[in-house]
C-alpha positions in Angstrom: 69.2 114.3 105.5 72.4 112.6 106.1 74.5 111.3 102.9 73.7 107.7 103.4 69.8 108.3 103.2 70.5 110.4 100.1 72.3 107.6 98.4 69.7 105.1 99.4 67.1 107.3 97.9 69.2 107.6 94.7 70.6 103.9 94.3 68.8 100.8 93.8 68.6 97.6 95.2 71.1 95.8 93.0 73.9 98.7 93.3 76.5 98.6 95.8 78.3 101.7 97.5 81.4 101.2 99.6 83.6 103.8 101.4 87.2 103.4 99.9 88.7 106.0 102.3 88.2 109.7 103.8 85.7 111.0 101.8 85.9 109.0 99.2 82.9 106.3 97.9 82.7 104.3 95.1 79.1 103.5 93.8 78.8 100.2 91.6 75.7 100.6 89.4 75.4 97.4 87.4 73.9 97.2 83.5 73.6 101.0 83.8 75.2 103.3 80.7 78.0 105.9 81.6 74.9 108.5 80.5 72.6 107.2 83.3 75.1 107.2 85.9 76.4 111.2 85.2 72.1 111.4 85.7 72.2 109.6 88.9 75.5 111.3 89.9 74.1 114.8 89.1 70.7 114.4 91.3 72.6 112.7 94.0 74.6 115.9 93.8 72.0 118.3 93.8 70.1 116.4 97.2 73.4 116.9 99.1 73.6 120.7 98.1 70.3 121.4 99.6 70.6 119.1 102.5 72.1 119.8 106.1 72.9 118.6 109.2 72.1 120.5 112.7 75.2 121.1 113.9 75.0 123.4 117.5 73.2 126.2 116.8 73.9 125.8 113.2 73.5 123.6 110.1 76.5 121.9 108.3 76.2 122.3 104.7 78.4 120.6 102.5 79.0 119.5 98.3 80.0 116.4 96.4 81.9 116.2 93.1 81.3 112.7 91.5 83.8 111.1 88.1 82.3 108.6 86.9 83.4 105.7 84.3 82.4 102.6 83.2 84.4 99.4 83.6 85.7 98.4 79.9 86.1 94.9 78.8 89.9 95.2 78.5 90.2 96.1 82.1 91.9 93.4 84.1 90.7 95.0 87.4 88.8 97.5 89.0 92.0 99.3 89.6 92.0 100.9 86.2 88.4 102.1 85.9 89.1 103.4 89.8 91.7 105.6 88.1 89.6 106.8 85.1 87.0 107.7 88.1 89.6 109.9 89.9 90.8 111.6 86.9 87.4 112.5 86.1 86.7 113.6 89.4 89.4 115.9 89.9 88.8 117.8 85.9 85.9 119.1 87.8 87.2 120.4 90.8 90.0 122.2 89.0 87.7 123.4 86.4 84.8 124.8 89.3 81.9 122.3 88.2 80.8 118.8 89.8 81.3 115.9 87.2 82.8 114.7 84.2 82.9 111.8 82.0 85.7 109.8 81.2 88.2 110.5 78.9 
């Protein structure tokens, strides 16, 4: 199952997912808590780790790390929350796990 059809079966109609470069994607998910999204996040996760992609005579297998944040009411644009997203993305990575919430 390609990445794409794994979102679409983990997002819903009102949310929005945009590549914002390399392998990078930001997922809007409207009226939704910081709690629901590290739930969505998560399962989204776990689909990709036991998906793959034929690949020769092989299959590609690849990971996702998510960060996730919410976008606060003193934010005067996305930029900040974008931030917040990245350093929560890479306190995983570093650490060996997959997601982490704001801090």
């Amino acid at each position: 199952m390609a990445f794409a059809d794994i979102l679409k079966k983990s997002m819903r109609d009102v949310d929005v997912v945009a590549r914002v470069g390399g392998e990078e994607f930001v997922m809007l998910m409207t009226e939704t808590a910081v709690e629901e999204a590290m739930h969505v996040a998560e399962r989204i996760r776990k689909d990709v780790v036991v998906s793959s992609l034929p690949l020769a005579e092989t299959h590609l297998h690849w990971t996702a790390s998510f960060g996730v944040t919410a976008l606060n009411s003193d934010d005067y644009s996305v930029s900040s929350a974008l931030v917040r997203a990245d350093r929560a993305l890479y306190r995983p990575r570093k650490a060996g796990a997959t997601a982490s919430k704001p801090k």
